[in-house]
C-alpha positions as CSV (number, residue, x, y, z in Angstrom):
1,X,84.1,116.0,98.6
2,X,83.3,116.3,94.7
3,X,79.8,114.5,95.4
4,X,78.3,111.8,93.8
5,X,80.0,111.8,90.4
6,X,79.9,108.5,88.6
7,X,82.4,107.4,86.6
8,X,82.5,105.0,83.7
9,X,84.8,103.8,80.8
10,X,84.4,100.8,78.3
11,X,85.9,100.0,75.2
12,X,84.2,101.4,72.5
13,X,83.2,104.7,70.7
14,X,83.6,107.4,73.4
15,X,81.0,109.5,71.3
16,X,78.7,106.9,71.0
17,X,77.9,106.8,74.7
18,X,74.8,107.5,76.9
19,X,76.3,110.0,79.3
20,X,76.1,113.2,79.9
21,X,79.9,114.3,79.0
22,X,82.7,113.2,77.1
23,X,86.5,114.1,77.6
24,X,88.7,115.2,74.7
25,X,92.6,115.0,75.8
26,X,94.5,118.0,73.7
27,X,96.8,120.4,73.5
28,X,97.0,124.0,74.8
29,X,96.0,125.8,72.1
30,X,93.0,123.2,71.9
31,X,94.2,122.4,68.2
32,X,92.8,118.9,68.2
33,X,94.4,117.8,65.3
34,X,98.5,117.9,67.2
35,X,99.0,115.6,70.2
36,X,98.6,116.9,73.7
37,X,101.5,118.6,75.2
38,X,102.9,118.6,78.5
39,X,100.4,121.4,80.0
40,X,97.2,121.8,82.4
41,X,93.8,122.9,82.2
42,X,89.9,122.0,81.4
43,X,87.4,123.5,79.2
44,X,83.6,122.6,79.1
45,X,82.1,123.2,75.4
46,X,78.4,122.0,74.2
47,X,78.5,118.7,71.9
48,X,78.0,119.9,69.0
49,X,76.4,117.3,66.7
50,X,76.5,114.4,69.1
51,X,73.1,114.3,70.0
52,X,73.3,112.0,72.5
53,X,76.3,113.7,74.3
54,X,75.4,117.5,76.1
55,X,78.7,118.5,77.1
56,X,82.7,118.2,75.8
57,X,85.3,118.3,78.3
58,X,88.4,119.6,77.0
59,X,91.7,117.8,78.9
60,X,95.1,119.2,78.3
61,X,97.3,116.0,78.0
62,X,100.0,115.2,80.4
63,X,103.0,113.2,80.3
64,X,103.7,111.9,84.0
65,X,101.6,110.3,86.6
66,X,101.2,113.8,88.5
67,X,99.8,115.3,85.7
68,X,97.1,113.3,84.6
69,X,95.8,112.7,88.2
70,X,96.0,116.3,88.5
71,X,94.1,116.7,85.3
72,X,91.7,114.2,86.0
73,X,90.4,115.3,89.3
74,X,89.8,119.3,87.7
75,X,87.7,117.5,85.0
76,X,85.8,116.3,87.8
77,X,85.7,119.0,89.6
78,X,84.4,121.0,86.6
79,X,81.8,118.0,86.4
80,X,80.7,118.6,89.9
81,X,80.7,122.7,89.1
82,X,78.4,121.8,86.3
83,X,75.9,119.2,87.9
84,X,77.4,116.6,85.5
85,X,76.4,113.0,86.6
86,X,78.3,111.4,84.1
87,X,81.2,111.4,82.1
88,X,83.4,109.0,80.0
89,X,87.3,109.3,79.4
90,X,89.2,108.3,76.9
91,X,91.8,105.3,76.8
92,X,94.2,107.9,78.4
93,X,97.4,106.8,77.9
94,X,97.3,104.9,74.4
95,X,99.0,107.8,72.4
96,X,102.2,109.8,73.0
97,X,101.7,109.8,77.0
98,X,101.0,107.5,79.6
99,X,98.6,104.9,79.6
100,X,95.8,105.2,82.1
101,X,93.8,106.4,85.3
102,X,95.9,104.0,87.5
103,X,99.9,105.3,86.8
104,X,102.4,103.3,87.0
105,X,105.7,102.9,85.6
106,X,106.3,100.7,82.7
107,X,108.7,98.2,85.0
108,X,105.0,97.9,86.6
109,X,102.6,98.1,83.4
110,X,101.9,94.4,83.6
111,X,99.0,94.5,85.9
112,X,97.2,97.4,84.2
113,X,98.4,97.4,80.9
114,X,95.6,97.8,78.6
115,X,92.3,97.4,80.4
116,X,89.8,95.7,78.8
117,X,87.6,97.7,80.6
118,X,87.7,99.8,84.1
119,X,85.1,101.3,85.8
120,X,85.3,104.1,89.0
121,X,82.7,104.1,91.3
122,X,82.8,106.8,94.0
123,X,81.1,104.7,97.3
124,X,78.5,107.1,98.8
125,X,78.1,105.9,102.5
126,X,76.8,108.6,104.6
127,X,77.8,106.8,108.4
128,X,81.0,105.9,106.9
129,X,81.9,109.0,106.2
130,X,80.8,110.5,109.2
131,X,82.6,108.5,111.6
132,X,86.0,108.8,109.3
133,X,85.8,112.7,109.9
134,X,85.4,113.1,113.5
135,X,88.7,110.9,113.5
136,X,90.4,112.6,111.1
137,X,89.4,116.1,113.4
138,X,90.5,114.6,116.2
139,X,94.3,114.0,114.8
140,X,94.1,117.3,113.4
141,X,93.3,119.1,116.2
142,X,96.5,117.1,117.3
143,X,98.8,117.2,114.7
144,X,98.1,120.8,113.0
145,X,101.0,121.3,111.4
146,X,101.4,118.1,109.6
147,X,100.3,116.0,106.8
148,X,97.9,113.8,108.6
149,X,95.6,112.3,105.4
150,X,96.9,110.3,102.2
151,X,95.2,108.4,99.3
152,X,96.4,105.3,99.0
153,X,95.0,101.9,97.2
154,X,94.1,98.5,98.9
155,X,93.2,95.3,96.6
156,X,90.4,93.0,97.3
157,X,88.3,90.5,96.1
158,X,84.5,91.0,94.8
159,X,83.0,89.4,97.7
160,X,85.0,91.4,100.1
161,X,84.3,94.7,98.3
162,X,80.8,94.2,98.4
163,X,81.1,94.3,102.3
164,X,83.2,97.5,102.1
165,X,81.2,99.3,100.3
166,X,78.2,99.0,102.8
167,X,80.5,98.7,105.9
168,X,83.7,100.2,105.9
169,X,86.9,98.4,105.8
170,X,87.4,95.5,108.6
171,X,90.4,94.2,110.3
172,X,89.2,91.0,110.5
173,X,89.9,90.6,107.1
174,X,93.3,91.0,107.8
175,X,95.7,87.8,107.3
176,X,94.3,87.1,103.9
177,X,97.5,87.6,102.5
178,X,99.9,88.4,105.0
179,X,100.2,89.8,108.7
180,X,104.1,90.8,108.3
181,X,103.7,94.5,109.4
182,X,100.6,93.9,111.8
183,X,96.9,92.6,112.0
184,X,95.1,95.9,110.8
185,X,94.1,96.5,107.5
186,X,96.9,97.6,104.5
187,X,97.3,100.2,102.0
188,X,99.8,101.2,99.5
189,X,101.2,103.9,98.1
190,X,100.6,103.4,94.6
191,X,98.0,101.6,92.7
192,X,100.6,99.2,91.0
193,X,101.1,97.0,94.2
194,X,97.3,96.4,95.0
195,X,96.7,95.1,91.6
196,X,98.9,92.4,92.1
197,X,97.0,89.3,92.0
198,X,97.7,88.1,95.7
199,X,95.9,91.6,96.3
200,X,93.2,91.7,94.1
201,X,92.5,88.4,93.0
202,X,90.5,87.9,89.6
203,X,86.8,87.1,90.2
204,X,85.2,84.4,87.9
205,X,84.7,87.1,85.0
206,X,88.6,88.1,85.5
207,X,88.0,91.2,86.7
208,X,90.0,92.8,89.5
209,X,89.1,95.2,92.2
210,X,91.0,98.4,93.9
211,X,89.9,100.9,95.9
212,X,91.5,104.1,96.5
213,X,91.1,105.2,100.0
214,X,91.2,108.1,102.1
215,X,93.5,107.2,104.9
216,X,94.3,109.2,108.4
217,X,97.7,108.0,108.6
218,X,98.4,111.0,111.4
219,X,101.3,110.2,113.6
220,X,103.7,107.4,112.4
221,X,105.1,104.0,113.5
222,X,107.5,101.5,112.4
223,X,105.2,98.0,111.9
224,X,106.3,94.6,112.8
225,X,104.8,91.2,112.4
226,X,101.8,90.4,114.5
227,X,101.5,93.8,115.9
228,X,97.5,94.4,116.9
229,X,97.9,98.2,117.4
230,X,100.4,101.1,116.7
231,X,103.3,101.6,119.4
232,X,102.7,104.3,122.3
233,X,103.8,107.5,121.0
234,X,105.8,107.8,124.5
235,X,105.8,104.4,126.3
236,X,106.4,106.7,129.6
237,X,103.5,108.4,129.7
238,X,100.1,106.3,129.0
239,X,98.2,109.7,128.9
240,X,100.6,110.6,125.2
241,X,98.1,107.6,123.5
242,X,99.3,105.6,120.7
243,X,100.6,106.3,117.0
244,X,98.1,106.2,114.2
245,X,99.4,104.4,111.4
246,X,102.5,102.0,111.6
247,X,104.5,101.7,108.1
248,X,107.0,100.0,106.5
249,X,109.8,102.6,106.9
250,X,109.4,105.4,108.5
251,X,112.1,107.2,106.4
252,X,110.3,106.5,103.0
253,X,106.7,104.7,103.9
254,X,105.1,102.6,101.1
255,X,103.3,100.3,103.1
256,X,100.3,101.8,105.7
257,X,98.8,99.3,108.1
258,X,95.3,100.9,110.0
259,X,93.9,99.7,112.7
260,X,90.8,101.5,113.3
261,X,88.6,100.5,111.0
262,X,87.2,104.3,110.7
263,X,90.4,105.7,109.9
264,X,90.2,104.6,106.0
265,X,87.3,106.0,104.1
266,X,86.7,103.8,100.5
267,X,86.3,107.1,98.3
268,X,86.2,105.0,94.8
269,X,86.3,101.4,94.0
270,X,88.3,101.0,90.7
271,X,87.1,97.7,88.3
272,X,89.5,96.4,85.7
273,X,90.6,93.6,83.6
274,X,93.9,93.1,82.7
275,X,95.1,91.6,79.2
């Protein structure tokens, strides 16, 4: 948990906004007039004469997807180090690296390319929460010497997310779009796939909506249409329970289908338009 950091980005004058920090991508040496290089790291500063602004958040720039998201989270750690409620980016992505918060490859820019505007809103849900980390124990006390977490995307719709963020994530909203790998509720890998527009469909403003979950995915199972729970881990033996998660492949999963509707947590719900 970073706690409850607030993030949001509009078109505009970065300097000119009413927030409490701004982010400068650059280079290693900070030398701010060269174009960041392919290095990490954060530095806070003061704001010199930006009056309205109290802190400057130095980014290194990055040049892949793993980069940025790893610079991106220390700038928010540092925010949450510093008691910073508020901080804008820049349009990360527009110079000599990759284009923004959401990275995807160019064969995919077409449903982010360019935002007109994105906002990040980390949901704050105490119950939610709660009830997501006793499971998440529970298949860790099982599974301790495996990956049993990921943070993967789901697309929705505004009316939808509005019930999310003050309930959790449903099943019964399942068959919206499809029910091909079971009747739980979906995630994907990458952000790309969720902003498709059968995913996220545009409300009347255009705007689209993501959310980038925290997901116990735990032990693994191979989904298929109409399933209404994952497989028994050993059909022989009731006592053994059932798999978590059921996915699209097991070799090379893109696809994560839940169905406990407290094993996905709704960490930040991502707002954009696209051009």
């Amino acid at each position: 948990m970073m706690g409850p950091i607030k993030v949001k980005v509009l078109c505009g004058d970065i300097t000119k906004e009413t927030v409490e920090a701004i982010v400068n991508s650059t280079t290693t040496s900070l030398d701010l007039n060269t174009a960041p290089q392919p290095a990490d790291g954060v530095i806070l500063t003061t704001a010199g004469n930006l009056s309205n602004i109290k802190h400057i958040i130095h980014m290194v720039g990055q040049t892949n997807e793993k980069g940025i998201s790893s610079s991106m989270y220390k700038v928010l750690g540092m925010c949450e180090e510093n008691k910073i409620q508020s901080v804008s980016f820049p349009a990360l992505g527009t110079g000599k690296f990759v284009r923004s918060e959401i990275q995807i490859s160019k064969a995919k820019q077409r449903y982010l390319d360019d935002p007109k505007m994105l906002n990040i809103d980390r949901i704050q849900s105490q119950s939610q929460w709660q009830r997501y980390c006793v499971l998440k124990q529970a298949v860790d006390k099982k599974y301790p010497k495996q990956r049993n977490e990921r943070q993967l995307y789901h697309g929705t719709t505004k009316e939808i997310c509005q019930k999310i963020n003050k309930n959790g994530f449903n099943r019964s909203f399942c068959g919206r779009n499809a029910v091909y790998h079971g009747e739980g509720t979906y995630f994907a890998k990458e952000a790309w796939y969720s902003c498709q527009d059968k995913y996220s469909n545009p409300d009347d403003k255009e705007l689209k909506y993501i959310y980038r979950a925290r997901v116990v995915t735990g032990s693994l199972c191979k989904s298929r249409e109409g399933m209404k729970e994952p497989d028994p881990i050993n059909p022989a033996d009731p006592r053994a329970g059932l798999h978590d998660c059921a996915v699209d492949s097991l070799q090379n999963p893109f696809i994560f289908v839940v169905f406990c509707d407290a094993g996905a947590y709704p960490e930040y719900l991502i707002t954009f338009k696209s051009i």
